[in-house]
C-alpha positions, 0 to 999 in steps of 0.5 A: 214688346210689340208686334211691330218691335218683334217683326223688327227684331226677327226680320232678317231671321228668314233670309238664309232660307229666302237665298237659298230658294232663290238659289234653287230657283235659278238653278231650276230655270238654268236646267229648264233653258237648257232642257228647252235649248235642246229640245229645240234643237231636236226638232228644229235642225233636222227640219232645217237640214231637209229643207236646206239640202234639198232646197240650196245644196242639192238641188242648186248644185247637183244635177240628180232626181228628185228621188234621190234628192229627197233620200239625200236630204232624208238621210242628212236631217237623220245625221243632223238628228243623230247629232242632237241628240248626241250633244244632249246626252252628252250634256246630260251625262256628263254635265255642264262645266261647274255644276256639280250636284250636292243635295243639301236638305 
């Protein structure tokens, strides 16, 4: 046989093992998205929070110090971090919906 007939008989010999790959591939970019997701949302929302109460809420709408505005605004981007975190442990114990872990080796 040649070198080219054993490449054709063999070829799909591989194939499991490739699907697999590409199944731990995904299930790796699935938790990096979702790693990410959170990771964002950490930092992000309580920044976002500060600057939306103290900027649109209370300073538009009560009239109060600027001390207090800036201790209100404190204390919600705390609450918002609060939250956060929440979810991602949450997530991070509890899992996602479907995704059991099985470790095959």
């Amino acid at each position: 046989m040649s070198t080219k007939n054993k490449k054709a008989a063999g070829g799909n010999v591989g194939a499991p093992k490739q699907t697999r790959q590409q199944s731990h591939d995904s299930q790796d970019y699935s938790s990096f998205k979702t790693v990410l997701f959170y990771c964002m949302l950490i930092v992000f929302l309580p920044v976002l929070t500060f600057f939306v109460l103290k900027g649109f809420v209370l300073d538009q709408f009560l009239d109060i110090s600027e001390v207090k505005v800036n201790i209100a605004s404190a204390v919600g981007a705390v609450v918002a971090l609060h939250i956060a975190l929440g979810l991602y442990i949450y997530r991070a114990y509890f899992g996602a919906p479907g995704s059991k872990g099985s470790k095959t080796d």
